[in-house]
N, C-alpha and C positions, 0 to 999 in steps of 0.2 A: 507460781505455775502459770499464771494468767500470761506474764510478759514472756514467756518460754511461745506456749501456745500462739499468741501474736506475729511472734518473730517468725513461727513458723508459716504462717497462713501468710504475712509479707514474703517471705521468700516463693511457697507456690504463686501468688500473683505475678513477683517478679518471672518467674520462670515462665509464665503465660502470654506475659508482655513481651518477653523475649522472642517468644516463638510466633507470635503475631507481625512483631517487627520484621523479623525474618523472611516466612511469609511476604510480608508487604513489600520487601525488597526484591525478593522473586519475581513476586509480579511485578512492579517496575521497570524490572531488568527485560523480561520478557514483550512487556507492552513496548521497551524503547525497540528492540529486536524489531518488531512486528511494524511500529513504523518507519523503521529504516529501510525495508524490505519494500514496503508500498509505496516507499517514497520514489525510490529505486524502479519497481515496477511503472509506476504513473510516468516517470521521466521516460522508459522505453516507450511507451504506450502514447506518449507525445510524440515523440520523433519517427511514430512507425504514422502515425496519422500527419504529419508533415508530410512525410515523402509519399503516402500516397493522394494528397491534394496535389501536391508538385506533378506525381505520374499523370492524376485527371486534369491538370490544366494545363499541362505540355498534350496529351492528348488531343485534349481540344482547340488548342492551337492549329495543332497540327491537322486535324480530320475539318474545319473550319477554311483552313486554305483551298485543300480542294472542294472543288466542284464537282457535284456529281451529275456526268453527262445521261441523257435517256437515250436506250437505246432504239434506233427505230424498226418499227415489224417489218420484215421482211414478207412480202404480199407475193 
Protein backbone atom coordinates (compact mmCIF):
# COMPACT_ATOMS: atom_id res chain seq x y z
CA UNK A 1 0.00 0.00 0.00
CA UNK A 2 2.94 2.35 0.85
CA UNK A 3 4.34 2.22 -3.02
CA UNK A 4 0.49 2.63 -4.26
CA UNK A 5 0.34 5.85 -1.99
CA UNK A 6 3.93 7.07 -3.22
CA UNK A 7 3.08 6.72 -6.69
CA UNK A 8 0.36 8.68 -6.21
CA UNK A 9 1.69 11.67 -4.24
CA UNK A 10 4.53 11.52 -7.37
CA UNK A 11 2.03 12.00 -9.91
CA UNK A 12 0.19 15.08 -7.95
CA UNK A 13 3.65 16.83 -7.71
CA UNK A 14 4.27 15.88 -11.24
CA UNK A 15 0.86 17.46 -12.14
CA UNK A 16 2.07 20.75 -10.05
CA UNK A 17 5.17 20.94 -11.94
CA UNK A 18 3.51 20.84 -14.88
CA UNK A 19 1.28 23.59 -14.26
CA UNK A 20 4.10 25.87 -12.90
CA UNK A 21 5.93 25.05 -16.09
CA UNK A 22 3.11 26.12 -17.95
CA UNK A 23 2.58 29.21 -16.06
CA UNK A 24 6.28 29.97 -16.57
CA UNK A 25 5.96 29.77 -20.16
CA UNK A 26 3.15 32.20 -20.30
CA UNK A 27 4.90 34.45 -18.68
CA UNK A 28 7.85 34.22 -20.90
CA UNK A 29 5.76 34.41 -23.84
CA UNK A 30 4.10 37.65 -22.51
CA UNK A 31 7.33 39.31 -21.11
CA UNK A 32 9.00 38.61 -24.81
CA UNK A 33 5.50 40.34 -26.28
CA UNK A 34 6.07 43.37 -24.01
CA UNK A 35 9.60 43.80 -24.97
CA UNK A 36 8.92 43.71 -28.55
CA UNK A 37 6.42 46.37 -28.08
CA UNK A 38 8.86 48.75 -26.28
CA UNK A 39 11.31 48.12 -28.33
CA UNK A 40 9.20 49.19 -31.13
CA UNK A 41 7.88 52.19 -29.18
CA UNK A 42 11.59 53.54 -28.16
CA UNK A 43 12.65 53.23 -31.94
CA UNK A 44 9.42 55.54 -32.86
CA UNK A 45 10.23 57.83 -29.93
CA UNK A 46 13.94 58.07 -31.45
CA UNK A 47 13.06 59.06 -34.76
CA UNK A 48 10.19 61.55 -33.60
CA UNK A 49 13.16 63.26 -31.30
CA UNK A 50 15.52 63.28 -34.39
CA UNK A 51 13.27 65.15 -36.62
CA UNK A 52 12.33 67.45 -34.07
CA UNK A 53 16.30 68.40 -33.36
CA UNK A 54 16.40 68.46 -37.31
CA UNK A 55 13.11 71.08 -37.18
CA UNK A 56 15.07 73.22 -34.09
CA UNK A 57 18.30 73.39 -35.94
CA UNK A 58 16.97 74.15 -39.40
CA UNK A 59 14.99 76.87 -37.35
CA UNK A 60 17.73 78.24 -36.10
CA UNK A 61 19.66 78.35 -38.95
CA UNK A 62 17.23 79.95 -40.51
CA UNK A 63 15.91 82.73 -37.77
CA UNK A 64 20.07 83.25 -37.17
CA UNK A 65 20.32 84.53 -40.93
CA UNK A 66 18.15 87.22 -40.50
CA UNK A 67 18.73 90.29 -38.95
CA UNK A 68 16.37 91.94 -37.07
CA UNK A 69 16.15 95.68 -38.11
CA UNK A 70 14.69 98.40 -35.09
CA UNK A 71 12.31 100.24 -35.94
CA UNK A 72 12.57 104.00 -35.64
CA UNK A 73 9.93 106.34 -33.69
CA UNK A 74 8.38 108.24 -35.64
CA UNK A 75 8.41 111.89 -33.58
Amino acid sequence: MKGYESRIILEDINKKFDAIIVGQNLLNEKLDRHIDENAKDLKEISNEILLLRKDIYEHRENTELHTTKKKKKVS
